[in-house]
C-alpha positions as CSV (number, residue, x, y, z in Angstrom):
1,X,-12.5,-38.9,-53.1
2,X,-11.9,-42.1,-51.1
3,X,-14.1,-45.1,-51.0
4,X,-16.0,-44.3,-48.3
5,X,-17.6,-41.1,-50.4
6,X,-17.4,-42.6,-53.2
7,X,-21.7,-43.4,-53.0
8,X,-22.6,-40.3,-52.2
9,X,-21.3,-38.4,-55.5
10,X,-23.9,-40.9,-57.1
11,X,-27.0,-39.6,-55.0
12,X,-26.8,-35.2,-54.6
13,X,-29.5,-35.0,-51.9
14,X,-26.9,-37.0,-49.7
15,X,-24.3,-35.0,-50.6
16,X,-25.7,-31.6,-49.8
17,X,-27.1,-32.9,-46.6
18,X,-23.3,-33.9,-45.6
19,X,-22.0,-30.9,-46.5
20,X,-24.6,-28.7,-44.7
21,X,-24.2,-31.0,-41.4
22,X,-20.1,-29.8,-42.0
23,X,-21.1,-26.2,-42.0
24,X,-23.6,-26.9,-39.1
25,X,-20.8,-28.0,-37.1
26,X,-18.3,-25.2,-38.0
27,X,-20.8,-22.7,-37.7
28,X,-21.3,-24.1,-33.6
29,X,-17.4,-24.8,-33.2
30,X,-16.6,-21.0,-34.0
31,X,-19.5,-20.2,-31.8
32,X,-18.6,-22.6,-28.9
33,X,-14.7,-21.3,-29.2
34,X,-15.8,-17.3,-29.1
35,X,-18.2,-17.9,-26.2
36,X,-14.8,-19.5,-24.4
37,X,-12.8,-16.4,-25.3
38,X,-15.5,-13.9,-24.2
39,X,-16.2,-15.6,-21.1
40,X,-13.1,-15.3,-19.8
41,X,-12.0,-11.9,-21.5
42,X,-15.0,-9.9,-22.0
43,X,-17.7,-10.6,-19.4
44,X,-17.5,-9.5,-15.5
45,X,-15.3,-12.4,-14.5
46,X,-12.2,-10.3,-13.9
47,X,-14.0,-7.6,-11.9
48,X,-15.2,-10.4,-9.3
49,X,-12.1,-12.4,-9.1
50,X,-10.0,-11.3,-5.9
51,X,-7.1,-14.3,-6.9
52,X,-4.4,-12.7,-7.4
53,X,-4.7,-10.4,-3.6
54,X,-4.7,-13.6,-1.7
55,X,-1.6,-14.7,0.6
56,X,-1.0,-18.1,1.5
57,X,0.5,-19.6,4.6
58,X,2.1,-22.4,5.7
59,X,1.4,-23.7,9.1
60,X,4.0,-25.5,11.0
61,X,2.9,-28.6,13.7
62,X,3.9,-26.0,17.0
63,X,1.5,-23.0,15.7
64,X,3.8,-20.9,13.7
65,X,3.1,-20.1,10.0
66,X,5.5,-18.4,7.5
67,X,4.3,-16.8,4.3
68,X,4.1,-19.3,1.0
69,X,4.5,-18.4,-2.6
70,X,1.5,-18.6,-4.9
71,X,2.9,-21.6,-7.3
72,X,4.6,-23.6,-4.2
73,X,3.4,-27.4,-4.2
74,X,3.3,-28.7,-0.3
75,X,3.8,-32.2,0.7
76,X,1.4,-34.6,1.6
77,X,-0.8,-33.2,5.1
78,X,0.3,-29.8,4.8
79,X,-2.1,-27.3,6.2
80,X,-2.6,-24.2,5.0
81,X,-4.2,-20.8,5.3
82,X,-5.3,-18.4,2.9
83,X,-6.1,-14.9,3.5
84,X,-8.9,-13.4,1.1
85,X,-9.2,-10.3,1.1
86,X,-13.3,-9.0,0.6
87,X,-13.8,-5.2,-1.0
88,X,-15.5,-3.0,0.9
89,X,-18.5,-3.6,-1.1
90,X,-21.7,-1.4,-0.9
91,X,-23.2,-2.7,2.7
92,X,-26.7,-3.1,1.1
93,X,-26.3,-5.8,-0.8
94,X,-24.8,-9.7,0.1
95,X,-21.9,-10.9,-1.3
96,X,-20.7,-14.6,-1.8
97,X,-17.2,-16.2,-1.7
98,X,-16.9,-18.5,-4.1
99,X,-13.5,-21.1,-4.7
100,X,-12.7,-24.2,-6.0
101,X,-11.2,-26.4,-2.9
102,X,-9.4,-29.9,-2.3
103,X,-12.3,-32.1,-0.9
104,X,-9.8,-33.6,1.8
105,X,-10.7,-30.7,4.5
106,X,-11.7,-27.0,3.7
107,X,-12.8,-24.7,6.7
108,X,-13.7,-21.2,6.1
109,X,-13.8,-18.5,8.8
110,X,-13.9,-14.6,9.5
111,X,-12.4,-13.6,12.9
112,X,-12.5,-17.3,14.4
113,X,-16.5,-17.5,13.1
114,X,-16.4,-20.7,11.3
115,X,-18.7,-19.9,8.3
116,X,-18.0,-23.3,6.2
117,X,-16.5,-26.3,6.8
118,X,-15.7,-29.6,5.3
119,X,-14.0,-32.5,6.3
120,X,-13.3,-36.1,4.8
121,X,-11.0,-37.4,8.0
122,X,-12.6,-41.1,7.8
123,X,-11.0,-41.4,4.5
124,X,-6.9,-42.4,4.2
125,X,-5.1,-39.0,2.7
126,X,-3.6,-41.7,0.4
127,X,-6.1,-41.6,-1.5
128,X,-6.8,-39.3,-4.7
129,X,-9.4,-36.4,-3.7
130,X,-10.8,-34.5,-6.2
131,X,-12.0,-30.8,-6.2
132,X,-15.5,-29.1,-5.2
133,X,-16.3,-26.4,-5.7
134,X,-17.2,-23.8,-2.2
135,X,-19.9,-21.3,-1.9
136,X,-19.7,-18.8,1.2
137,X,-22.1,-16.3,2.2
138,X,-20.1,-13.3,3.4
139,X,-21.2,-11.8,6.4
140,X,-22.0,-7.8,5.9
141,X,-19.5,-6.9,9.1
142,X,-16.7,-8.6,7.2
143,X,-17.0,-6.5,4.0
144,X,-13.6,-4.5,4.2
145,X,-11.4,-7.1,6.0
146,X,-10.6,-10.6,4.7
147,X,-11.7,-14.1,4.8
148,X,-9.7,-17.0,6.1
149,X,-9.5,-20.4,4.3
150,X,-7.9,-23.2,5.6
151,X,-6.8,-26.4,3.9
152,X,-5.1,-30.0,4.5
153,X,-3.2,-30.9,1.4
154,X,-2.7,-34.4,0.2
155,X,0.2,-35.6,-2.1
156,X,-2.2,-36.0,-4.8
157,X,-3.4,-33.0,-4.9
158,X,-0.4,-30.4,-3.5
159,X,-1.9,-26.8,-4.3
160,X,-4.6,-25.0,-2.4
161,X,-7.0,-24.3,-4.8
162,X,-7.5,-25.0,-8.9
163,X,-9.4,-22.1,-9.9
164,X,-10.0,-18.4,-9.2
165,X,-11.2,-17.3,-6.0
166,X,-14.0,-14.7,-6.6
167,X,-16.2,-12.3,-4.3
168,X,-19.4,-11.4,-6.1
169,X,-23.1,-10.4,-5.0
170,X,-25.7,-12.8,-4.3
171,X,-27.9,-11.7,-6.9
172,X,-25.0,-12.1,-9.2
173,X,-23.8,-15.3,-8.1
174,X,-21.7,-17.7,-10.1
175,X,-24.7,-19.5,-10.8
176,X,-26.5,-16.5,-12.5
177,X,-23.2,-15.3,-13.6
178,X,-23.1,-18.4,-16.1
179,X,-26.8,-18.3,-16.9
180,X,-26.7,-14.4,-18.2
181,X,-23.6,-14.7,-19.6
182,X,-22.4,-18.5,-20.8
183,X,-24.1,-20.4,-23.6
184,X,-22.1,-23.8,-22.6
185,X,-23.8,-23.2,-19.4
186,X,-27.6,-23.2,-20.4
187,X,-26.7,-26.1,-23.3
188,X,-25.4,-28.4,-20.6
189,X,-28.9,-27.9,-18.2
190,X,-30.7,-27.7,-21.1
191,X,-29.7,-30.8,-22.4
192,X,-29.9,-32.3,-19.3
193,X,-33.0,-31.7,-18.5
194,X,-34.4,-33.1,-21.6
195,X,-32.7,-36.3,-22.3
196,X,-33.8,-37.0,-18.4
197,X,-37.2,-36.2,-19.0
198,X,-36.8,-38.4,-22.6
199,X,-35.1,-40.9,-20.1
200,X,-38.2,-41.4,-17.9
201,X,-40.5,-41.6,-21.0
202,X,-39.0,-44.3,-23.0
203,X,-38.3,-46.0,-20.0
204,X,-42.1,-46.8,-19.9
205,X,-42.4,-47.4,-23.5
206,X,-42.4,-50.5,-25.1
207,X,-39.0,-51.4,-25.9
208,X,-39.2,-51.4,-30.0
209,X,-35.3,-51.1,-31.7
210,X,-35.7,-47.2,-32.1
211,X,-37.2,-47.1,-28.1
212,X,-34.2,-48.7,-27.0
213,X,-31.7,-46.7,-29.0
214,X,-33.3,-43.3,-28.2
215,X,-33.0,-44.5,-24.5
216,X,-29.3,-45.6,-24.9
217,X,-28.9,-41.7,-26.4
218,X,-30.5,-40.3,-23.3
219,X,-28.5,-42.3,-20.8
220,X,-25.2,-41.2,-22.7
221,X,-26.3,-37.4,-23.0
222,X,-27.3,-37.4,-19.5
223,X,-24.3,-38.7,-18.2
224,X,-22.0,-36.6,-20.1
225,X,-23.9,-33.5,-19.1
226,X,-23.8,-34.3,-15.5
227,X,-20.2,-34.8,-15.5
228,X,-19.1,-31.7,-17.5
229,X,-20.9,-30.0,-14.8
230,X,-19.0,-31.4,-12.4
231,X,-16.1,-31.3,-14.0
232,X,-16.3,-27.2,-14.9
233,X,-17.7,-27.1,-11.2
234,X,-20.8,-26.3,-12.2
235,X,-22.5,-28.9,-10.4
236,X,-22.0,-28.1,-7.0
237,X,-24.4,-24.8,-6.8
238,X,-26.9,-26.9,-6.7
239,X,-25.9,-30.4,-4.7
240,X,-24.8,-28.7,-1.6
241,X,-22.9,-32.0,-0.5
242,X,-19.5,-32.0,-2.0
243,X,-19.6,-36.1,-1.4
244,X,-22.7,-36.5,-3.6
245,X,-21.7,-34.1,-5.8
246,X,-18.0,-36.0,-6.5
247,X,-20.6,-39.5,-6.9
248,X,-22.2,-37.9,-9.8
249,X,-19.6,-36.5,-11.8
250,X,-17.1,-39.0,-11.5
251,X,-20.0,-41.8,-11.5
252,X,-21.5,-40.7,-14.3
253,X,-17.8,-40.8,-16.0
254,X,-17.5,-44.1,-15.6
255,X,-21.1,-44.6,-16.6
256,X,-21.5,-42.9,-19.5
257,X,-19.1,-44.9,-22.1
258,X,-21.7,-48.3,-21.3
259,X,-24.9,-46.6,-23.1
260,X,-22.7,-45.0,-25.9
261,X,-21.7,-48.9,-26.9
262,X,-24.6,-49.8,-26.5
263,X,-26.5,-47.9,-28.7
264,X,-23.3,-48.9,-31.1
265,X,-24.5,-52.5,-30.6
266,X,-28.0,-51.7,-31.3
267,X,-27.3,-49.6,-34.6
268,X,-24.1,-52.2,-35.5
269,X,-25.3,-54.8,-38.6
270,X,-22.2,-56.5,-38.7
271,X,-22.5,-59.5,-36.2
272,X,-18.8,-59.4,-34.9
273,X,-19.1,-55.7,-34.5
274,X,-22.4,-56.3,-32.8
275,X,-20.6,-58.6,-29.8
276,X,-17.6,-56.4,-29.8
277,X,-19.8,-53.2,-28.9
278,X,-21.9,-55.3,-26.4
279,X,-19.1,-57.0,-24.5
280,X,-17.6,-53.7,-24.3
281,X,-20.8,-52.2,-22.7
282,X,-20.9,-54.8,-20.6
283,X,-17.3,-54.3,-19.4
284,X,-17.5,-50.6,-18.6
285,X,-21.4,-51.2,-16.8
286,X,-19.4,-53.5,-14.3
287,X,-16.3,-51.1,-14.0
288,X,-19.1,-48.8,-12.7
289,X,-20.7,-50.9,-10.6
290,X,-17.6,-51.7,-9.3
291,X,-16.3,-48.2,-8.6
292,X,-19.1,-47.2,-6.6
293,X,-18.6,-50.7,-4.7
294,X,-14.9,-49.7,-3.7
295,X,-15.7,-45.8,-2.8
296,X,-18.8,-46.9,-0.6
297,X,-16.3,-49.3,1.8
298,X,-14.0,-46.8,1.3
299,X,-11.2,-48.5,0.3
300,X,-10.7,-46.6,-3.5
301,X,-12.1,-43.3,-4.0
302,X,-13.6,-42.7,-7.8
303,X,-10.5,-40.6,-8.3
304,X,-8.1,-43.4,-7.7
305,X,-9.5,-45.7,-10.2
306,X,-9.8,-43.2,-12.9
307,X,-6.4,-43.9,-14.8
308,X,-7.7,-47.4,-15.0
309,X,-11.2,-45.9,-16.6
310,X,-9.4,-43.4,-18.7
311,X,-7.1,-46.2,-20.4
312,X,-10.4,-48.3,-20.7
313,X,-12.4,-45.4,-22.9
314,X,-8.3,-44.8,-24.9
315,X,-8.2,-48.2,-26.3
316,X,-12.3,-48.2,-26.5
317,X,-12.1,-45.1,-28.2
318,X,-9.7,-46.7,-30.8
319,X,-11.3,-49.5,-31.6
320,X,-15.0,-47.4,-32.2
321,X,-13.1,-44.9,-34.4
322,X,-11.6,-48.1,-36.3
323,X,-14.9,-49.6,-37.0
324,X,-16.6,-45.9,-37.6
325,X,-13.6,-45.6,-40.0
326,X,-14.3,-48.7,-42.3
327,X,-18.1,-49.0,-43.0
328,X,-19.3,-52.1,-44.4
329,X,-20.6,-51.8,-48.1
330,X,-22.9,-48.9,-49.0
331,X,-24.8,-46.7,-46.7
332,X,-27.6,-44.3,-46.5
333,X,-26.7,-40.8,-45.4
334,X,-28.3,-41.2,-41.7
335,X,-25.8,-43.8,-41.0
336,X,-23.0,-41.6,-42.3
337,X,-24.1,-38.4,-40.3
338,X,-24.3,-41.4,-37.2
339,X,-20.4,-42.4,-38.1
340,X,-19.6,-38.4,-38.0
341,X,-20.9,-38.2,-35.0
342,X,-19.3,-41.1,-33.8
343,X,-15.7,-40.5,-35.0
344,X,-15.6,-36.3,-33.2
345,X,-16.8,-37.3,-29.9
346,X,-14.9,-40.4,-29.5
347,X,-12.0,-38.0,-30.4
348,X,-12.9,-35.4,-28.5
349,X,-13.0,-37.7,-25.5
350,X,-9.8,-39.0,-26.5
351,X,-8.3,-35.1,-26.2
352,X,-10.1,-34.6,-23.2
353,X,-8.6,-37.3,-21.4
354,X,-4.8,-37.2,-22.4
355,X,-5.1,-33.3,-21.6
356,X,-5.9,-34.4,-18.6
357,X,-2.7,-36.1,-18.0
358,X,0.4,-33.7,-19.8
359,X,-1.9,-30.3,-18.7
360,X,0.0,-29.7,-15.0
361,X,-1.1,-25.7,-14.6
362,X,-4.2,-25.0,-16.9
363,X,-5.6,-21.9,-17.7
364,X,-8.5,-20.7,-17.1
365,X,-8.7,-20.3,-21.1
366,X,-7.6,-23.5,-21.6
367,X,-10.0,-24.7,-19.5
368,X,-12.7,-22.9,-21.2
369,X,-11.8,-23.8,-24.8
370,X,-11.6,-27.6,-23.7
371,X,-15.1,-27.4,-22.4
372,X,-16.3,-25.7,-25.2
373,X,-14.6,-28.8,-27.6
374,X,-16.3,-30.9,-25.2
375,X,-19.5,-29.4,-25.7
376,X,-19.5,-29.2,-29.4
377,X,-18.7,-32.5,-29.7
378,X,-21.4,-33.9,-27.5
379,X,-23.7,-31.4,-29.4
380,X,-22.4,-32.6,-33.3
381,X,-23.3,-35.9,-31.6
382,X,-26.6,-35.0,-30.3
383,X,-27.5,-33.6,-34.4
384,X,-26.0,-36.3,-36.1
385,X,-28.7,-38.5,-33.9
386,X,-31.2,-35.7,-34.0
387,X,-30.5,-35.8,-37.9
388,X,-30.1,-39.5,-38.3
389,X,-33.4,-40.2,-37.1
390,X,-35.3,-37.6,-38.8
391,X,-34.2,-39.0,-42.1
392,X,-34.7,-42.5,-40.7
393,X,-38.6,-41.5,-40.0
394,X,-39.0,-39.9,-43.5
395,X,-37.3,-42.7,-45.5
396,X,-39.5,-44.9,-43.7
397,X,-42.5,-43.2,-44.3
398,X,-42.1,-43.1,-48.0
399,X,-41.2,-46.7,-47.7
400,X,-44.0,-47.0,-46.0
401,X,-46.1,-45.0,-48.3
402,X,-44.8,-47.0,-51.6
403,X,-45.7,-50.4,-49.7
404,X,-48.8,-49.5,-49.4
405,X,-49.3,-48.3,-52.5
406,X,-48.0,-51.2,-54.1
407,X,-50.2,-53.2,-51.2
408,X,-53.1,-51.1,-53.0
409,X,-52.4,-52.2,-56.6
410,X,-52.2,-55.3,-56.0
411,X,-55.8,-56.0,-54.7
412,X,-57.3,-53.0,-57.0
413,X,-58.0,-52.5,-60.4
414,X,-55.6,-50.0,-61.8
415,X,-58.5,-48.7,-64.0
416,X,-61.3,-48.3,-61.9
417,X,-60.1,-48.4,-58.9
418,X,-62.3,-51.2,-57.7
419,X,-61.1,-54.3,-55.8
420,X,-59.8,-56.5,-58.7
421,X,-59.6,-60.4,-58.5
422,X,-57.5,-61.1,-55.7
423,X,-59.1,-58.3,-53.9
424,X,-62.7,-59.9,-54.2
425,X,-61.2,-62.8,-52.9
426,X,-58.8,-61.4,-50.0
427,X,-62.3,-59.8,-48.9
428,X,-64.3,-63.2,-48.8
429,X,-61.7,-64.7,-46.3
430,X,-62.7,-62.1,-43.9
431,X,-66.5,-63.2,-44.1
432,X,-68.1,-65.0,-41.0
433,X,-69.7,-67.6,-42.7
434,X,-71.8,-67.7,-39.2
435,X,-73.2,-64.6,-40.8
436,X,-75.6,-63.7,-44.1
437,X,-74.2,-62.2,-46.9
438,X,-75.3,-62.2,-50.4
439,X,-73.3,-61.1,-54.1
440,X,-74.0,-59.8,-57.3
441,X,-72.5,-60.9,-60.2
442,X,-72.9,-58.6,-63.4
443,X,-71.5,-58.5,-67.0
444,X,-71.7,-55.4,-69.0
445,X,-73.4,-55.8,-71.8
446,X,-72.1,-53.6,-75.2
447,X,-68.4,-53.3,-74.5
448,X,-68.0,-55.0,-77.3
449,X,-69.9,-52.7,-79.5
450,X,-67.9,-49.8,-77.9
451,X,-64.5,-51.6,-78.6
452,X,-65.1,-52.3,-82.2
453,X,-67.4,-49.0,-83.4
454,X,-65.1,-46.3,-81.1
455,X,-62.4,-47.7,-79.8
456,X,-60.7,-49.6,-76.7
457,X,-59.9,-46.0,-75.3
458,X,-63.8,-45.4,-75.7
459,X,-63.8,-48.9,-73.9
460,X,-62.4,-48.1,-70.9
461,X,-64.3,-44.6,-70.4
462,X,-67.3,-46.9,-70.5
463,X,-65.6,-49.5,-68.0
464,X,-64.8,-46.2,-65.8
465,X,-68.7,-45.3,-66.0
466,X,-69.8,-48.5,-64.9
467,X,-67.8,-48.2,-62.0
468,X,-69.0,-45.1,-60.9
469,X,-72.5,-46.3,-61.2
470,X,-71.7,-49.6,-59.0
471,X,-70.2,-47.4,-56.1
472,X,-73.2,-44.8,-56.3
473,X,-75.5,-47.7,-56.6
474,X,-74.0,-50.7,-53.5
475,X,-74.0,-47.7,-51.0
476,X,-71.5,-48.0,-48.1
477,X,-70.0,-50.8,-46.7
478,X,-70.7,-52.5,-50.0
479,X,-67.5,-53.7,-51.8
480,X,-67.6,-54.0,-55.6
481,X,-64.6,-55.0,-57.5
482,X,-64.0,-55.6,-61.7
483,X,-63.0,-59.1,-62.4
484,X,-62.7,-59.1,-65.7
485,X,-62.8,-57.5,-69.1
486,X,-66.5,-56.8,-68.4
487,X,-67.3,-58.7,-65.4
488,X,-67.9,-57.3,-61.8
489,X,-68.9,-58.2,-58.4
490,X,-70.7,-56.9,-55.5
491,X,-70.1,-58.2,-52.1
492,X,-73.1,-57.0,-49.8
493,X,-72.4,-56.9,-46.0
494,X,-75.4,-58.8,-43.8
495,X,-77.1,-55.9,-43.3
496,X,-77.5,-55.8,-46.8
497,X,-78.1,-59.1,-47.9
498,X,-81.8,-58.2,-49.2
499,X,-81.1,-55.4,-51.1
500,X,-80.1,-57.4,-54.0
501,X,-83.5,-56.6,-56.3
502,X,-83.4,-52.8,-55.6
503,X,-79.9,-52.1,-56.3
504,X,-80.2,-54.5,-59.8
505,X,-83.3,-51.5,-60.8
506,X,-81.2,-48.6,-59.6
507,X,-77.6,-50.2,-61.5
508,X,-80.1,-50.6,-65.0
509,X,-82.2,-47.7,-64.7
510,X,-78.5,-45.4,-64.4
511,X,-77.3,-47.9,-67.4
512,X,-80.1,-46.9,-69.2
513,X,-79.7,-43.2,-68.8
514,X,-76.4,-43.5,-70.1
515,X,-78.0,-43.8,-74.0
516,X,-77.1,-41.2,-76.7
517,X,-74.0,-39.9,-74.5
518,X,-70.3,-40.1,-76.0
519,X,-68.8,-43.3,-75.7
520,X,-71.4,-45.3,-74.4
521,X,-73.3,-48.5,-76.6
522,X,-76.5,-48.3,-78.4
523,X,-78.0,-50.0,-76.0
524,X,-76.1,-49.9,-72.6
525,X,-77.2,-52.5,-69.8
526,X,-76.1,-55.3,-68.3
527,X,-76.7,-59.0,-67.1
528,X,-77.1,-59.8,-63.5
529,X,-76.3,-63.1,-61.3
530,X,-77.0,-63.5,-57.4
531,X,-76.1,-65.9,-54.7
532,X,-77.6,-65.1,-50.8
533,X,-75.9,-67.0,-48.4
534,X,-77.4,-67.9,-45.0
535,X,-76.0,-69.2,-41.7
536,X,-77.8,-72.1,-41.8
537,X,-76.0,-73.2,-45.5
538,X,-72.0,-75.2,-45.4
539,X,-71.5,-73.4,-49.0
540,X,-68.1,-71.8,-49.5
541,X,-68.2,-68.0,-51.4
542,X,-66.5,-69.8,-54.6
543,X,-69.5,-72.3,-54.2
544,X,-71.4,-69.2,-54.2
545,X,-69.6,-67.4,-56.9
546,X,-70.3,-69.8,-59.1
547,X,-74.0,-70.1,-58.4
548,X,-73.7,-65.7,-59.0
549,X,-72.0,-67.0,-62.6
550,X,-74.2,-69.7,-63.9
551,X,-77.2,-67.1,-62.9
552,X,-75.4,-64.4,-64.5
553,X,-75.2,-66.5,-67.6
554,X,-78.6,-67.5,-68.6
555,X,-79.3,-63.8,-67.9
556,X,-76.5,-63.3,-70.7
557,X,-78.3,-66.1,-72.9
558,X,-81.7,-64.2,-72.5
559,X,-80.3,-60.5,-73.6
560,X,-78.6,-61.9,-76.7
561,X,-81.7,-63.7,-77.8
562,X,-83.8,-60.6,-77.3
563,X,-80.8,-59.1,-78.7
564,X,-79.9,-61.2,-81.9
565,X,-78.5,-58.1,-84.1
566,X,-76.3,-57.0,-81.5
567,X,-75.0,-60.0,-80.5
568,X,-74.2,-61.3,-83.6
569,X,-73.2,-58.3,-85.5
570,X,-69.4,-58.4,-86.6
571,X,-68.8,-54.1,-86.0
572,X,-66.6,-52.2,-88.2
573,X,-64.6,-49.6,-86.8
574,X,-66.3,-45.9,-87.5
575,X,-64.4,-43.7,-89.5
């Protein structure tokens, strides 16, 4: 066990909550990788895809053409023409073409009937073009014949097409395809459409710590969620232009490292890692900004600059994994599951993007199982976050919850439950000495009896009795605290401030009823004080308390003189 575990064999709870996050994420990694695998080996994919029927040819500047093998690269501005052949399908029912093309110029045609077309002319062919993906309505007259695709390579990019090329029904589109039978598929727009709609919220929610690092989380999920589904050409069936479909995957690529270090920065203690992860944010915010500056004067497209952005989030990547790697003194278990997180989709992103480099030819199962690694690693992400602020909320709330507690003790009595010394006086600062307000200022008298003849235990069930009868007795509003041994208060609010005489009766009469019951005196009453105050008075509520006291005790002097056995009796303890 290395250091970095070494805390958590000391607290079980944390431990079984790592270990069940692990088996979370194998669980959805074995999921992820078989939905891959099916996708591409046990769904209808095959019986739509028409790739490997297609003939390519080359076309030569004077009109002629010869025949091209599959796996040929062209040179830079070669045009080409691919022949697709269409099944003759049953004529009720519409069928889509659907291919991945090379955004520099794509026409597609049936019998010299243009039926799609797109061309980036304006832009210099030295530039890197990226791919977009092409649906085609087929007309129901060319079910039976074939479908003509023509293309104008650049160096950059010197194959005709990426992916499959597949003829399918309308109803049973691509899109629909992936809804009925890909998981990665609904994930992606499901998680996109939430952390949007989280986006929007907190946007217009005052920016608290947590506020701005939920935020930071919704930026980074929606980023990385719009550019997987560009990326796996998912994107395009629903932004019909193949420009502003290219400015949101590969802008929100160069986006979406900026809210991921920033939500570092925010989490970060540690006041050098702090700057490090802000500065970095910073940096990768103005590589964006300056990205989409270039593309829109057309001098760099998105795709030439993305070496220099992949080698940006390589040597970010390190650094975060280094920090994740080396935590700073003990932690509590949401920040570990946070680190987890952390440390698999900064290396996932790391695989992602030198795949992208030594990968020439990828299959269409590679390409699946990389997207589901990219997926489970945005989704382990997602839970350690999800998970991390769960426990966050409940440790807070019990901290919460034991502050004010211990708030509560220390301005109540721990035996009665009444406001206690400090308490009587936390309460008087709060009066509006603009207002009237009067207090009561009492003495129990035969505790003493109690103590001696029964017991202290006896004692406090008395004490507990008296405050019973003082909450029945003030009514609401009213606040009554104990103190001392045998003293209490009564602080009545100034719609109260004549009810002093009545409540005095009612406390006595309830004393006196008290007589002959277990644990109670001989004779059980008690000796009252009062103080009224009134607006037109500049007396403070000690000035007042103190009146309550001296009253209180010449009320004492007059019980123990119409008392004298009592008050003078030394009691023996009863055996």
């Amino acid at each position: 066990m290395g250091p970095y575990d070494q805390w958590l064999a000391d607290n079980p709870a944390n431990r079984k909550a790592l270990h069940l996050f692990g088996l979370a994420a194998l669980v959805l990694l074995l999921l992820l990788l078989f939905n891959a695998w099916y996708v591409v080996h046990g769904t209808r994919y095959s019986e739509h895809a028409v790739t490997s029927a297609v003939t390519i040819e080359l076309l030569r500047d004077d009109g002629s053409w010869e025949a091209a093998a599959p796996d040929r690269k062209f040179s830079a501005g070669s045009r080409v023409r691919l022949h697709v052949p269409v099944p003759a399908h049953n004529p009720a029912h519409q069928y889509t073409l659907a291919f991945t093309a090379i955004r520099a110029y794509t026409r597609v045609s049936w019998n010299g009937e243009v039926l799609a077309a797109y061309d980036e002319s304006h832009v210099s062919r030295s530039h890197n073009f990226g791919s977009v993906p092409m649906l085609v309505e087929i007309p129901q007259k060319a079910l039976g014949s074939s479908i003509t695709i023509e293309e104008e390579l650049t160096g950059r990019n010197p194959r005709p097409f990426l992916g499959d090329i597949l003829v399918m029904p309308t109803k049973m589109s691509y899109t629909y395809y992936l809804q009925g039978e890909d998981l990665l598929f609904v994930i992606y727009h499901t998680l996109l459409m939430i952390s949007l709609c989280a986006a929007a919220v907190l946007l217009f929610t005052r920016k608290t710590l947590m506020v701005k690092k939920g935020l930071a989380i919704a930026l980074f999920v929606a980023s990385f969620d719009l550019w997987s589904l560009g990326y796996h050409h998912m994107l395009g069936f629903w932004i019909k232009s193949p420009y502003l479909e290219s400015l949101l995957e590969y802008g929100s690529l160069y986006f979406l490292p900026a809210p991921f270090l920033y939500y570092l920065y925010l989490s970060e203690k540690d006041g050098h890692r702090r700057k490090i992860y802000h500065i970095l944010s910073l940096l990768f915010l103005a590589l964006f900004a300056a990205a989409l500056f270039l593309e829109s004067l057309t001098l760099y497209t998105l795709d030439d600059i993305l070496p220099l952005l992949h080698i940006s989030i390589l040597c970010a990547g390190l650094l975060v994994c280094r920090y994740q790697l080396r935590p700073l003194g003990k932690e509590k278990i949401w920040n570990v599951l946070v680190r987890r997180g952390i440390l698999i989709s900064s290396g996932a992103a790391a695989l992602v993007t030198v795949q992208y480099y030594f990968t020439s030819e990828p299959s269409l199962l590679h390409i699946r199982f990389m997207q589901a690694l990219t997926t489970w690693a945005l989704l382990i992400f997602v839970l350690s976050i999800t998970l991390s602020f769960c426990y966050q909320f409940l440790a807070q709330s019990t901290e919460a919850q034991q502050k004010k507690a211990a708030l509560h003790l220390a301005f109540h009595d721990s035996l009665t439950g009444l406001l206690n010394h400090a308490g009587i006086f936390k309460a008087a600062d709060k009066l509006d000495p603009k207002k009237p307000y009067s207090l009561l200022f009492m003495d129990l008298n035969g505790l003493k009896e109690v103590n001696d003849l029964q017991g202290h235990l006896s004692g406090d069930a008395f004490i507990k009795r008296m405050a019973d009868i003082l909450r029945s007795s003030a009514g609401d509003r009213t606040l009554c605290g104990r103190v001392g041994g045998d003293e209490f208060v009564i602080l009545f609010p100034p719609e109260k401030a004549e009810t002093l005489q009545p409540v005095m009766e009612k406390i006595q009469n309830k004393l006196a009823s008290l007589q002959g019951q277990p644990h109670m005196p001989k004779d059980p009453s008690a000796s009252f004080g009062w103080s009224i105050h009134t607006p037109s008075q500049n007396t403070s509520f000690e000035e007042h308390l103190k009146e309550a006291d001296d009253r209180m005790y010449q009320a004492k002097e007059a019980y123990r003189k119409s008392h004298p056995l009592e008050a003078r009796r030394i009691f023996k303890r009863e055996k």
